[in-house]
Structure formats: structure tokens, C-alpha cells
C-alpha positions as CSV (number, residue, x, y, z in Angstrom):
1,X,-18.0,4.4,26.2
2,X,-15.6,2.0,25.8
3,X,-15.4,0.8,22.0
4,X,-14.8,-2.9,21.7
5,X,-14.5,-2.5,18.1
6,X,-11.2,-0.6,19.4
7,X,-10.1,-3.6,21.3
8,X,-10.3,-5.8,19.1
9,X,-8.3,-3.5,16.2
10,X,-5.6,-2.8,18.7
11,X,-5.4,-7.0,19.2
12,X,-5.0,-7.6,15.9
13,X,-2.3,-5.0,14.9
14,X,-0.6,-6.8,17.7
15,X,-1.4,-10.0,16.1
16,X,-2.4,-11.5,19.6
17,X,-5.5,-13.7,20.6
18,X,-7.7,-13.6,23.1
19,X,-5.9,-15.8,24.7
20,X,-2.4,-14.4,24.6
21,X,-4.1,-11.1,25.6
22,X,-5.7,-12.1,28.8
23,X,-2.5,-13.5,29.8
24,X,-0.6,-10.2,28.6
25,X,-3.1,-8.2,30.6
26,X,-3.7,-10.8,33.7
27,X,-7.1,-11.0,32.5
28,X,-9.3,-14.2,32.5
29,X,-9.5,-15.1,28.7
30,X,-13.5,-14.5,29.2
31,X,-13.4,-11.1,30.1
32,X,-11.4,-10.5,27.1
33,X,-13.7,-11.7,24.7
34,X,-16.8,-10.5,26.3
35,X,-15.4,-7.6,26.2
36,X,-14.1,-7.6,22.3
37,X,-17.9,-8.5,21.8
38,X,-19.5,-5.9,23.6
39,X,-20.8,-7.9,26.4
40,X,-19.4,-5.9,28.9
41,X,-17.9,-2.2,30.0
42,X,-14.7,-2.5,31.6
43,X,-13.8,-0.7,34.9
44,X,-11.0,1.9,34.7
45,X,-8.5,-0.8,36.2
46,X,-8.7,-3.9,33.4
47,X,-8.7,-1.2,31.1
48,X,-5.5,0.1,32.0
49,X,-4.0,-3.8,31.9
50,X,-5.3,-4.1,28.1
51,X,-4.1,-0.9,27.2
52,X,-0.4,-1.7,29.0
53,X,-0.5,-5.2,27.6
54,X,-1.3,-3.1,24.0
55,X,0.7,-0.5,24.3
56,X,-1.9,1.5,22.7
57,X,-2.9,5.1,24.6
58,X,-5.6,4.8,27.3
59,X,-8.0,7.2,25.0
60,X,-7.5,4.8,21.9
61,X,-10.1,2.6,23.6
62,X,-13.0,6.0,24.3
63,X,-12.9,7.2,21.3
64,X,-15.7,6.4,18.3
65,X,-15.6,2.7,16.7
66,X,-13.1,2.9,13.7
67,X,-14.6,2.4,10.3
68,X,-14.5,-1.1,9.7
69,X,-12.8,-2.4,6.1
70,X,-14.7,-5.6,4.2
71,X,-12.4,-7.7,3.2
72,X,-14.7,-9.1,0.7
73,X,-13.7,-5.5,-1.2
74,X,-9.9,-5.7,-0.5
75,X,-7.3,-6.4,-2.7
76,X,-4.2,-8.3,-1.4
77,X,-1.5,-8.8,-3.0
78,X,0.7,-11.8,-2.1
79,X,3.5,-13.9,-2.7
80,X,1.8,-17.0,-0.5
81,X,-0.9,-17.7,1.2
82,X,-1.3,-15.6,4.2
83,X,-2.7,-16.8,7.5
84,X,-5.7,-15.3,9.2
85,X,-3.6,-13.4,11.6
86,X,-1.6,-11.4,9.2
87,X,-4.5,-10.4,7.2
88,X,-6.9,-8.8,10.4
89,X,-3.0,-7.1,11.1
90,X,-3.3,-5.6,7.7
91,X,-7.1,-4.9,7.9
92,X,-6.5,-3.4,11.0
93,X,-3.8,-1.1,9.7
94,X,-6.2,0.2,6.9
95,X,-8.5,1.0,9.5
96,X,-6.4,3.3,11.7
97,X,-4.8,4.5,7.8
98,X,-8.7,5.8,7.5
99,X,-8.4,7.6,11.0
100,X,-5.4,9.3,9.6
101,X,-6.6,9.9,6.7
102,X,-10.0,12.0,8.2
103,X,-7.2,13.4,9.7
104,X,-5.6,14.8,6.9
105,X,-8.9,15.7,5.2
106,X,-10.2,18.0,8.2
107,X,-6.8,20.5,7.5
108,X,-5.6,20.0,3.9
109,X,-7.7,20.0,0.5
110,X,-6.2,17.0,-1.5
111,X,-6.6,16.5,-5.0
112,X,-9.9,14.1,-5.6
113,X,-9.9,11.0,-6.9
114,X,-9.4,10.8,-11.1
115,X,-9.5,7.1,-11.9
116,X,-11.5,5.8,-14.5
117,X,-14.2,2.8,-14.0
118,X,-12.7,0.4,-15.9
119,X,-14.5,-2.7,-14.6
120,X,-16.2,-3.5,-17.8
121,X,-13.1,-4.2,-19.8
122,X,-11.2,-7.8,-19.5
123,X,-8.5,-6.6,-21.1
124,X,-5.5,-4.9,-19.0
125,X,-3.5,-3.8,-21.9
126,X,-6.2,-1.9,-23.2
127,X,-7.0,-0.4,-19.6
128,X,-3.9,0.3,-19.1
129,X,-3.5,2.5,-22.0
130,X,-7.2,4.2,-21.7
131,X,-5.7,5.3,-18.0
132,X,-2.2,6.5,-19.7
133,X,-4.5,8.0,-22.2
134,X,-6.9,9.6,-19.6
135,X,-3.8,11.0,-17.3
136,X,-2.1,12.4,-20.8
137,X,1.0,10.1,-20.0
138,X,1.9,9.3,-23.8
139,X,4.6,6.1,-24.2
140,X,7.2,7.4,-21.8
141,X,8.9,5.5,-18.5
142,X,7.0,7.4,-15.8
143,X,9.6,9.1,-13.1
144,X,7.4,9.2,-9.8
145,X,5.1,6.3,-9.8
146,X,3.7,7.5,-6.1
147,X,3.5,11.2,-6.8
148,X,1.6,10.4,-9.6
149,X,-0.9,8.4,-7.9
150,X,-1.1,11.0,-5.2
151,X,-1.9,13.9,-7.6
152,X,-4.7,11.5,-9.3
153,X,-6.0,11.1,-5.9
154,X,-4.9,7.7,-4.7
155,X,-3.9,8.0,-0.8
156,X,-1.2,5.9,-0.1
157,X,0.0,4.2,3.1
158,X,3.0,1.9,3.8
159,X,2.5,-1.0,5.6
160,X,5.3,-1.9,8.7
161,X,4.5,-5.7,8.1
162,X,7.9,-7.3,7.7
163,X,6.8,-10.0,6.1
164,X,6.6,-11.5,2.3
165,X,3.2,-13.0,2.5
166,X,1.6,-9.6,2.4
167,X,2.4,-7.3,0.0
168,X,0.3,-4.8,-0.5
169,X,-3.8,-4.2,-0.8
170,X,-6.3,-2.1,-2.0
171,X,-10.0,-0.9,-2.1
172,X,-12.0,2.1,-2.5
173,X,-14.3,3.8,0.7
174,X,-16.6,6.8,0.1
175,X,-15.5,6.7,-3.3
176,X,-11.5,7.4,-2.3
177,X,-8.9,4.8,-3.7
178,X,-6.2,3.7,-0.7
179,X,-3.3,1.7,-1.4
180,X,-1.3,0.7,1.8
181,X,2.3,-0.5,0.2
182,X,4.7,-3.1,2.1
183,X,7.9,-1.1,2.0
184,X,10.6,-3.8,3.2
185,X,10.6,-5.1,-0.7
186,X,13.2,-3.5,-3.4
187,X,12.2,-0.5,-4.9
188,X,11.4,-1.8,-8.1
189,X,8.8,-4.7,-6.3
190,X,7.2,-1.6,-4.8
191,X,6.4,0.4,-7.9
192,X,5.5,-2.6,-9.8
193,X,3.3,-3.4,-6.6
194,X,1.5,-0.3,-6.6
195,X,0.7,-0.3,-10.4
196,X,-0.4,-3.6,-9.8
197,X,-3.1,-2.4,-6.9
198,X,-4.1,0.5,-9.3
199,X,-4.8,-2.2,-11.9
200,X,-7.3,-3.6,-9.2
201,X,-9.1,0.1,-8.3
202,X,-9.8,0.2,-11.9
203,X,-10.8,-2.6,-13.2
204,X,-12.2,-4.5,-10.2
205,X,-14.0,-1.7,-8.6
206,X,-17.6,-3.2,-8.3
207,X,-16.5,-7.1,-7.2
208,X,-14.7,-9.2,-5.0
209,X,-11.2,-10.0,-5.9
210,X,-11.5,-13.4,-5.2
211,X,-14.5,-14.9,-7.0
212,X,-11.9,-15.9,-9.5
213,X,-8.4,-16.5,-9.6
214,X,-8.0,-14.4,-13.1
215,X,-8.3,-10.9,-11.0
216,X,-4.3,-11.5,-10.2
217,X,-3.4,-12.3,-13.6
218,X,-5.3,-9.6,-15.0
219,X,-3.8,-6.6,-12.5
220,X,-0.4,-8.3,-13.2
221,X,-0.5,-8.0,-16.5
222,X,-2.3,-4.3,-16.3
223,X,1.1,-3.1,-14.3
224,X,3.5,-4.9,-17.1
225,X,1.4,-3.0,-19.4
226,X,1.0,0.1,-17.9
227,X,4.8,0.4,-16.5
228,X,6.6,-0.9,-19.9
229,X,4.3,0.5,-22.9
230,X,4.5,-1.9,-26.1
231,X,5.4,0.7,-28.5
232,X,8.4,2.2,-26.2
233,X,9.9,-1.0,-25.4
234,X,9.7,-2.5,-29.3
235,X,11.3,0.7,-30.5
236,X,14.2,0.3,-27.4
237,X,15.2,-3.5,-27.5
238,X,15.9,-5.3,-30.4
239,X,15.1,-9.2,-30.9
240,X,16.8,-12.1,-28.2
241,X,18.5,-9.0,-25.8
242,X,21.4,-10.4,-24.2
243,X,20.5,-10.7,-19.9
244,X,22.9,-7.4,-19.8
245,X,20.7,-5.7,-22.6
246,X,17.7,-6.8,-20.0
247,X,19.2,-5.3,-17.4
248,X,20.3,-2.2,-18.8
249,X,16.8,-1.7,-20.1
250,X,14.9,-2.2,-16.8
251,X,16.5,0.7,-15.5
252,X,14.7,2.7,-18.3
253,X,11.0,1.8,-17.3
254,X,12.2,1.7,-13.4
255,X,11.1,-2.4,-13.0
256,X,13.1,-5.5,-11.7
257,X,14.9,-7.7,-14.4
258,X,12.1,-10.6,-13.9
259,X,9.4,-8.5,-14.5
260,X,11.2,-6.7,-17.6
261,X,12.1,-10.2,-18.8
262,X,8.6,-11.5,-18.4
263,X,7.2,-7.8,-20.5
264,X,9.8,-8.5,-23.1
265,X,8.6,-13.1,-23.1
266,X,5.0,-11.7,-22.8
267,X,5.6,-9.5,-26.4
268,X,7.6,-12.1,-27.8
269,X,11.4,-10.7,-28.1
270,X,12.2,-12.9,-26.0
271,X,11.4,-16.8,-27.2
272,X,9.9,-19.3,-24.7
273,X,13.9,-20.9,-24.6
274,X,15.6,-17.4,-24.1
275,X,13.5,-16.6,-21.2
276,X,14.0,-19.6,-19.0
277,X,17.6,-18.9,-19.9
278,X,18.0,-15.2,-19.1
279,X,15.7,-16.4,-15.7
280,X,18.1,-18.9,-14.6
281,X,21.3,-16.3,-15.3
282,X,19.6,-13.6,-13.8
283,X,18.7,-15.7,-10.7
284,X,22.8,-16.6,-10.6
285,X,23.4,-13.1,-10.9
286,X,21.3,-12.1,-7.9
287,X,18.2,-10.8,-9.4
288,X,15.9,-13.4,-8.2
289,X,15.6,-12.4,-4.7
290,X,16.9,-8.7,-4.9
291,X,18.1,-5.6,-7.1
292,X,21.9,-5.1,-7.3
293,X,22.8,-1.4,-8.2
294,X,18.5,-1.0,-7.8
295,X,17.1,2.4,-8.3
296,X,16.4,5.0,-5.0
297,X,13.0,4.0,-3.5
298,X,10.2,6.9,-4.3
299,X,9.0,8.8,-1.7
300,X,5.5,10.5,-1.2
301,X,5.4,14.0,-2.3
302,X,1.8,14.0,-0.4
303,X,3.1,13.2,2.7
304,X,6.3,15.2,2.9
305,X,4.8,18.1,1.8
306,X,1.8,17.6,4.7
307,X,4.8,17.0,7.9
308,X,6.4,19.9,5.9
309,X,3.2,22.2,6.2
310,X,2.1,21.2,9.8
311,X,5.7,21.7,11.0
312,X,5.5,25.5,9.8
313,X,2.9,25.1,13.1
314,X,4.9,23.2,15.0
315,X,2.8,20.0,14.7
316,X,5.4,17.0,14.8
317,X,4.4,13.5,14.3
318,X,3.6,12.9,18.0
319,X,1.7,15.1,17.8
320,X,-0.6,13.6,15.4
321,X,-0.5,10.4,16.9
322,X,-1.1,12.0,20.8
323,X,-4.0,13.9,18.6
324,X,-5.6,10.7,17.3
325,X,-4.5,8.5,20.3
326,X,-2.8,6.3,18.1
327,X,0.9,4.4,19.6
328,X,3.8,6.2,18.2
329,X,5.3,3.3,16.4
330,X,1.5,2.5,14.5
331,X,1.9,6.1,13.0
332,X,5.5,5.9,11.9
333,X,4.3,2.5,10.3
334,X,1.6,4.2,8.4
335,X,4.1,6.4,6.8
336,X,7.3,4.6,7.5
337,X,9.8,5.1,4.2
338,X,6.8,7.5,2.2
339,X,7.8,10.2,3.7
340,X,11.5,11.1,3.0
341,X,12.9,14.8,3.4
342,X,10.6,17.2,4.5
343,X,9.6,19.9,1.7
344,X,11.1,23.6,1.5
345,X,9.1,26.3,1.6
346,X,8.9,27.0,-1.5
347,X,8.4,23.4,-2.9
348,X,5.1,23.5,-0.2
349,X,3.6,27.3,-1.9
350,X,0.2,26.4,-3.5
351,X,0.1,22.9,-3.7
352,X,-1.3,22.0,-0.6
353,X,-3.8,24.6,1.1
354,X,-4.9,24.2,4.6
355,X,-8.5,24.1,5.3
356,X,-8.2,24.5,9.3
């Protein structure tokens, strides 16, 4: 049967309307969204004009509805406001993430999720520390941000939205944690980004993440927390740092100079007076909308270490996306920049066993 949930996931990753569909396909706007409602079964000709007009595979449309995502349970993070059509894009992308995902689950045994339930606390420096505590991660900068979530059990997606006004976003399904990352930003956005999503799984498990505007201050603040530990940064940077001594030390805790000059205003080393001033030099100096001489962007160890395995077999990327009739270029978004270098042989030996 055709599955007009399908059609209507495959529109919106396309960010198209009805109306710009119909007139993609040569369809009367009507019979699109009859169909998109489940009014109607197609014949085998106006499906082939919405799949051409898609460029989604033919079976995309046969196969079983996709699990939907409530996005009264998502997380988004955001710079702006961002219009209707950019967030059923994103939505949409978790959705076929999840297909992946089931995917993956049906040939590889990945590490379970091992997050605490920190939703009754309202204080992110203390849940930050209870999760540092809980993952036995002491004071120290942490080196792979992403292959530590990964081994926790966080699956992580990118998202191939090149735009500013989404982010990243989060939520939990059948008790799994999914981040889905925008990797267009600087490095250092990302893994503050991702810290900042964990903050959310944590301590906003059980409620919507917009009944109150606190939720963003509170996952901000987790990340700041969790990323730049009080104790380590008071014993490494004395009293009014110069904006060089803040740059030099971001590179320790792996953050952008804002965000390490907002940690070091938040703890008070640096006064209300020498943080507008380091902001408005380190905006002159470029730091405002970028990372000069920024660190190497993190990779997924998950993920290379999967195309790694199934490679041993042959199994390339189109193949996966020919196996779950999903477009080429929606796969390669899913993973686009996680992936890096595929994993030796050895690097792959009894870390990740394959179930089928």
C-alpha cells in the first residue's frame, strides 16, 4: 500500500508544499493532498511523477509508515526563530535517522543507553557534575566529545541543513537518546552544541522543552558546566586573563573564545567590564562569527567503525540507502562529516559485534 505518511516525509525533507509539489509532479494540488491525507491510492503513473518530482526511490513510498517524532518532545536548538518549514525538514530527518538507525540495530549490538534521569534537579552545575561523576570523567577537558556520547549510548546523526536557524535537536524514543548535529558550524559550536542537547536528555526527559523559556538557559549553562569544570578552570586562569590568555585557554577545554569568556564572566574572573571588553576585541579579532586556527572537527567512532565493518562484506553506502530505499544524498546527510576515515582492522576487533 502506498504510505502517505511517506509522502508527506519525503515533501518536507524537500521543504516543498503541496502546492509546489503538484506543480513539480504535474499533479492537480488536490490530488496531492488527498493523497498526503490518505484519501486516496495512487495509480502506478502519478506515483512515478511524485517520486521523479522527489527524487526519492519508487519503493520509499511501499514501504511501512515511518515512526513519526512529536515535536512537543524535541529539543531544538537555535540561534532564531525557525520557520515551520525548516523544522518538519528537521523532523523529517529524524524520522528517516530512526529507519537508519533500526538499521543498524538489526546487524550490530551497540552499547545501551547510560544517562542518568536528571529531570528532578534545577540545577545544571550540579547535573553536570553528577553525569561527570556517573561516567567517572573526574575535572579533565574531555578529548572526544562524540565518542563519548556514542559509548554512553547516545546515537548521533548530523543534520545536512545549511542553515543557522537550526542547530541541532534532541529527544529520547523507546528509551534511546538521538542527537542529530548541524555540522556546517565550527567545530567548537558543535561540541558545545551536542553537550548542550545532552544537557536537555537529562534533565528535561519527562516534559516539553518549551513550556518555559528557562529549559535553554538551563541546558546552556549544563554544557558550560559540564565542558569547562569549575575546579579545573580556577586552578588554570588566574584573575582578569588577558583576551590572548582566553584564547589560549579555550583550546584546553576544546570551546570557542565566547563561550570560554562567558564560563570564565559566569565564575567571576572575569568582571562584568572585562567581559564586554574581551567580547568586543574578540569580535574584532574574528571570534564572533568563526574560529581562527579552530581545533579538527570530531568524528564518530560509531559510525566509522559500522561503514568499516560492513565494508569487510562489501556493503557500501548505496548500498544501505538502495536497502532502505532512502535517496543517496538523504543518507550521506545523515552521516555527512561523522564519519571520517574508515576504521582498520584492528581498531574494528571487539568493539562492535555483528548480530546478522
Amino acid at each position: 500500500m502506498f504510505s502517505a505518511k511517506r509522502l508527506g516525509t519525503a515533501r518536507k525533507r524537500r521543504r516543498l508544499t503541496s502546492k509546489a509539489l503538484a506543480e513539480a509532479a504535474g499533479l492537480a494540488v488536490d490530488t496531492v493532498s488527498r493523497l498526503e491525507n490518505g484519501a486516496n491510492q495512487p495509480d502506478e503513473d502519478t506515483v512515478a511523477k511524485i517520486a521523479k518530482a522527489l527524487s526519492f526511490p519508487l519503493g520509499f513510498f511501499f514501504d511501512s509508515d515511518p515512526e513519526e517524532i512529536d515535536v512537543r518532545a524535541v529539543s531544538f536548538r537555535s540561534f532564531s526563530k525557525m520557520s515551520a518549514r525548516e523544522r518538519d525538514a528537521a523532523l523529517a530527518a529524524g524520522s528517516l535517522g530512526l529507519q537508519l538507525s533500526a538499521w543498524v540495530d538489526e546487524r550490530f549490538d551497540l552499547s545501551p543507553a547510560n544517562l542518568l534521569d536528571l529531570s528532578y534537579l534545577d540545577d545544571p552545575a550540579s547535573a553536570a557534575m553528577l553525569m561527570r561523576q556517573h561516567w567517572v570523567l573526574g575535572e579533565k577537558p574531555i578529548g572526544n566529545i562524540l565518542g563519548l556520547l556514542e559509548t554512553q549510548g547516545v546515537r548521533i546523526f548530523s543534520l545536512s541543513e545549511n542553515t543557522a536557524t537550526v542547530n541541532a535537536f534532541s529527544f529520547w524514543m523507546d528509551e534511546r537518546p538521538f542527537i542529530f548535529l548541524n555540522n556546517f558550524k565550527t567545530a567548537e559550536s558543535s561540541i558545545f552544541d551536542t553537550v548542550h542537547e545532552l544537557g536537555h536528555l537529562v534533565m528535561h526527559k519527562h516534559g516539553d522543552p518549551k513550556e518555559h523559556r528557562s529549559v535553554e538557559k538551563e541546558a546552556n549553562a549544563f554544557a558550560s558546566s559540564f565542558l569547562m569544570p569549575e575546579n579545573d578552570v580556577r586552578s588554570r586562569v588566574r584573575s582578569f586573563p588577558s583576551v590572548d590568555s582566553i584564547i589560549a585557554a579555550k583550546s584546553r577545554w576544546r570551546v570557542s573564545a565566547m563561550a570560554m569568556a562567558y564560563r570564565l564572566h559566569q565564575l567571576g574572573i572575569l568582571t562584568e567590564w572585562n567581559y564586554k571588553s574581551a567580547c568586543i576585541e574578540l569580535t574584532q579579532r574574528g571570534y564572533r562569527s568563526g574560529e581562527p586556527m579552530g581545533i579538527e572537527r570530531e568524528t564518530s567512532i560509531v559510525w566509522r567503525k559500522i561503514l568499516a565493518a560492513l565494508w569487510t562484506d562489501r556493503i557500501t553506502k548505496s548500498d544501505i540507502a538502495s536497502s532502505l530505499n532512502l535517496p543517496p544524498d538523504e543518507l550521506e546527510g545523515l552521516i555527512w562529516n561523522l564519519a571520517g576515515v574508515p576504521a582498520r582492522p584492528e581498531e574494528r576487533a571487539g568493539q562492535l559485534r555483528a548480530v546478522g
